[in-house]
Each structure stands twice: as C-alpha cells, then as structure tokens.
SEGUKOL-942048 format. One record per residue (C-alpha): residue in three letters; y, z, x. Coordinates in Angstrom, 2 decimals, padded with zeros to 5 digits. Example, Ala and Ser with C-alpha at 12.3 -4.5 7.8 and 13.67 -1.06 7.14 Angstrom:
ATOM code c2 c3 c1
ATOM ala -004.50 007.80 012.30
ATOM ser -001.06 007.14 013.67
//
This chain:
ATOM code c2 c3 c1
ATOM unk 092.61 -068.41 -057.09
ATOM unk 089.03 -068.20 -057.13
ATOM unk 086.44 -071.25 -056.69
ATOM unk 083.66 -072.03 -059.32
ATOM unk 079.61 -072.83 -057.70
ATOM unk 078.07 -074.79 -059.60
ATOM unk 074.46 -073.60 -060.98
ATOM unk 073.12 -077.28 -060.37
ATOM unk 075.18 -080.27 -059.02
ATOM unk 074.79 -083.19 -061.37
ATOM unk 076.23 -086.24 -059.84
ATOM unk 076.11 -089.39 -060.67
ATOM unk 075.46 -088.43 -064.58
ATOM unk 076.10 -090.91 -067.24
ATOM unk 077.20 -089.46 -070.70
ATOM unk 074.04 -089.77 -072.41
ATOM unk 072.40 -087.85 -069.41
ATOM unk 073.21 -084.79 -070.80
ATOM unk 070.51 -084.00 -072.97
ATOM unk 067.97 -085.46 -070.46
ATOM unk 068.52 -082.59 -067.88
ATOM unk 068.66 -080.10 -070.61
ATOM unk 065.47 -081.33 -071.56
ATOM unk 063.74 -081.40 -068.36
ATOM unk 065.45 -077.59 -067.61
ATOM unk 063.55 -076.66 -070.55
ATOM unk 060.43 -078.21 -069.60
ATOM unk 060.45 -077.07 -066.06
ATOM unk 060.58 -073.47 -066.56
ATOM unk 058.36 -070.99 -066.21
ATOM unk 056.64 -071.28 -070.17
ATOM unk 054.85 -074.08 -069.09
ATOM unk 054.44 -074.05 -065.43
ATOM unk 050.77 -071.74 -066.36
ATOM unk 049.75 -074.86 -068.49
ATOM unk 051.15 -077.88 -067.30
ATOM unk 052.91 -080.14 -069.29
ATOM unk 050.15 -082.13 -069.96
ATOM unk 046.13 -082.54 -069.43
ATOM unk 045.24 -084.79 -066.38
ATOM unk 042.25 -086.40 -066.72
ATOM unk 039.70 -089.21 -065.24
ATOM unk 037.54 -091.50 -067.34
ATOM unk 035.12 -092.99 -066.10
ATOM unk 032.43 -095.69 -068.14
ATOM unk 029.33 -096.69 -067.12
ATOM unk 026.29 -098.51 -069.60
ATOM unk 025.00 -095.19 -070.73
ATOM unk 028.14 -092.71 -071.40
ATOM unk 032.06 -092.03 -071.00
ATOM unk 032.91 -089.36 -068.41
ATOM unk 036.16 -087.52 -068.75
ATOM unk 037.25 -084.99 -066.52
ATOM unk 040.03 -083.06 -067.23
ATOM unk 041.98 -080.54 -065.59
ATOM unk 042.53 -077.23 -066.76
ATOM unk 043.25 -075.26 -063.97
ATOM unk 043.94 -070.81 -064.49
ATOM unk 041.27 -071.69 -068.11
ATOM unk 038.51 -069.68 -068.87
ATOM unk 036.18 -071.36 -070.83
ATOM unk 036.76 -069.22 -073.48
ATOM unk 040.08 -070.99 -073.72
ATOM unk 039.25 -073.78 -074.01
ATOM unk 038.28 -076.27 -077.22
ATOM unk 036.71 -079.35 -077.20
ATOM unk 035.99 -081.66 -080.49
ATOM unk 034.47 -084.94 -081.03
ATOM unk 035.79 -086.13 -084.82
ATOM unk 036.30 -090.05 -085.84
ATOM unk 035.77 -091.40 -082.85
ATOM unk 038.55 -088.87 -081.41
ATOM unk 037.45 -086.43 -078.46
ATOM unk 040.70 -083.60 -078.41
ATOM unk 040.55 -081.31 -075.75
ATOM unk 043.10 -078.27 -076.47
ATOM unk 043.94 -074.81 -074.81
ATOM unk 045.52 -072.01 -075.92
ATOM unk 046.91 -069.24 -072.98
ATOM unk 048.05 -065.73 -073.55
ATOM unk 049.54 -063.74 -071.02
ATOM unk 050.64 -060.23 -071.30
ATOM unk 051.72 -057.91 -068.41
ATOM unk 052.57 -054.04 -068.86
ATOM unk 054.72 -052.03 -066.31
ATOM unk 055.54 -048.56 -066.52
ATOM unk 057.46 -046.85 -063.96
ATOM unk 059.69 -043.69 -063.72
ATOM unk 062.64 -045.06 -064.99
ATOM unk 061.69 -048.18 -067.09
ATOM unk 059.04 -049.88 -069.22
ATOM unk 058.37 -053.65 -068.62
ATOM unk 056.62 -055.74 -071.30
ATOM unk 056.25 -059.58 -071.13
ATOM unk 054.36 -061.88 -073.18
ATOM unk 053.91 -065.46 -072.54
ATOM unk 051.57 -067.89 -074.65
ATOM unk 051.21 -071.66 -075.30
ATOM unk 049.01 -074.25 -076.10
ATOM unk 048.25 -078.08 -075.35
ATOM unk 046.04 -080.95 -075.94
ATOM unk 045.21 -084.15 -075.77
ATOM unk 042.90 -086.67 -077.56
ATOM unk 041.59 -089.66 -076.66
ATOM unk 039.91 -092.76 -078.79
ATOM unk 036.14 -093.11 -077.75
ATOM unk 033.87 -095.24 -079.64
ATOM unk 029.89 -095.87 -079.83
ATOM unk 028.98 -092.26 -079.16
ATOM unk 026.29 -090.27 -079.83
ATOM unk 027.63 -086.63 -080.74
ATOM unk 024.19 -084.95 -080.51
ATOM unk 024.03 -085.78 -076.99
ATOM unk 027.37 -084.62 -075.91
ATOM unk 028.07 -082.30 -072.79
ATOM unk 030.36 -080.21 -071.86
ATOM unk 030.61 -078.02 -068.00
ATOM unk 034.31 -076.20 -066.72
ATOM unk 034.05 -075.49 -063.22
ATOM unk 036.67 -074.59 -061.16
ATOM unk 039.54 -075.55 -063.16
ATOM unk 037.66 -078.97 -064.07
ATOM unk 036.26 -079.85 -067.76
ATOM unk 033.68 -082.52 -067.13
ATOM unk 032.71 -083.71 -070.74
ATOM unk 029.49 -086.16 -071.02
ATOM unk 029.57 -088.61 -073.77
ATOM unk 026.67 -090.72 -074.17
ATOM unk 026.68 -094.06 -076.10
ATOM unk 024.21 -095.16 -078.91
ATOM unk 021.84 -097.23 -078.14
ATOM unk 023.17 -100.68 -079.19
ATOM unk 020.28 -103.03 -081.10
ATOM unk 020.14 -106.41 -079.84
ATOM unk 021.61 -108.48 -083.16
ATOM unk 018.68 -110.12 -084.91
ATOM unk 018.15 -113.57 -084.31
ATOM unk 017.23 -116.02 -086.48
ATOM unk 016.36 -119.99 -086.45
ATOM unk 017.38 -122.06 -089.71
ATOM unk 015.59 -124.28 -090.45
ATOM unk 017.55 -127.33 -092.26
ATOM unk 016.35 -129.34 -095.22
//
C-alpha cells in the first residue's frame, strides 16, 4: 500500500471552515502578493489639512490614480506585468495584472489646494481644509 502527504494539514477544521482556507489560498497567492491585498495608509489631522499616506510599494507614479469627488478621496492602482523568455527549446510568456483601491470620506476640503508626492513606495496626499467663517453673531433685542 502506498501512503497519501497531505498538500496542507488542516487540523482542527470545523465544517464551515472549508471555504475560509479556500479563500485565503486564493488570496495568498502570487496574483496579489505584487499589490497587496489592500492599501495601508496613515491619516493624520491637524487645523489646516488631512494627511494621508498610503503605501504603494513596486508603483510608479504613472500607476497610480488619485481623485477627490463628494467628499470621497479614492486612491486606485492598476499593475501590469509581462515577462518574455525565449530559449532553445521553449518560449515562456506570463502576464500578470490587477488593480486596487480604496476611498476614504473627507470633509471641509479645499480641492484647489490639494497635493499629491509618491516617494519611495509612499503616496503622501495633502488636503487642506476651507477656511471655516466664524458664524455671525447677533444680539436680539426684545420688545
């Protein structure tokens, strides 16, 4: 008789488990390990602007997108990857491409002033706040 090794020993796995690891097989492999699964970032608030910082490490710039809309800053990135091999005997062609992004709610900014710098594998994005009015005052006088 012969023995079976398993690929990946799974104890302890409830029945609902299942899909879980499947899941997290899927996620881990190598697709997404040039993006991430997701976009780290840092914000920061102080009483002039937000600072996010975001990491987007292997980017170029020219990668990357950045868009204030209703009060919604999305940073995305799109990666394409091609690699050609040709040898004597055999021809190797891989693609690989994905994309990801992420938005967050930001309110009380002023989208002419916004900044954006990417520097090794960090997006620092600037967003200054209006200038908030002091609310007009007013004494009533009563008859």
């Amino acid at each position: 008789m012969f023995d079976l090794t398993p690929f990946r020993r799974r104890r302890h796995m409830l029945p609902g488990d299942f899909g879980r690891e499947m899941l997290r097989d899927f996620f881990d492999s190598d697709l997404w390990s040039g993006l991430g699964m997701d976009i780290r970032a840092d914000i920061k608030e102080n009483k002039k602007e937000y600072i996010v910082e975001a990491e987007l490490p292997g980017m170029n710039k020219e990668q990357i997108n950045v868009e204030l809309k209703n009060n919604t800053l999305t940073i995305s990135a799109r990666q394409e990857d091609e690699v050609k091999e040709e040898n004597e005997n055999y021809v190797r062609r891989e693609r690989k491409q994905g994309s990801i992004s992420r938005s967050f709610y930001v309110e009380n900014v002023d989208n002419e002033g916004v900044k954006a710098d990417y520097k090794d594998g960090i997006l620092k994005i600037i967003l200054p706040k209006l200038k908030e009015t002091e609310p007009d005052s007013y004494r009533i006088n009563i008859d």
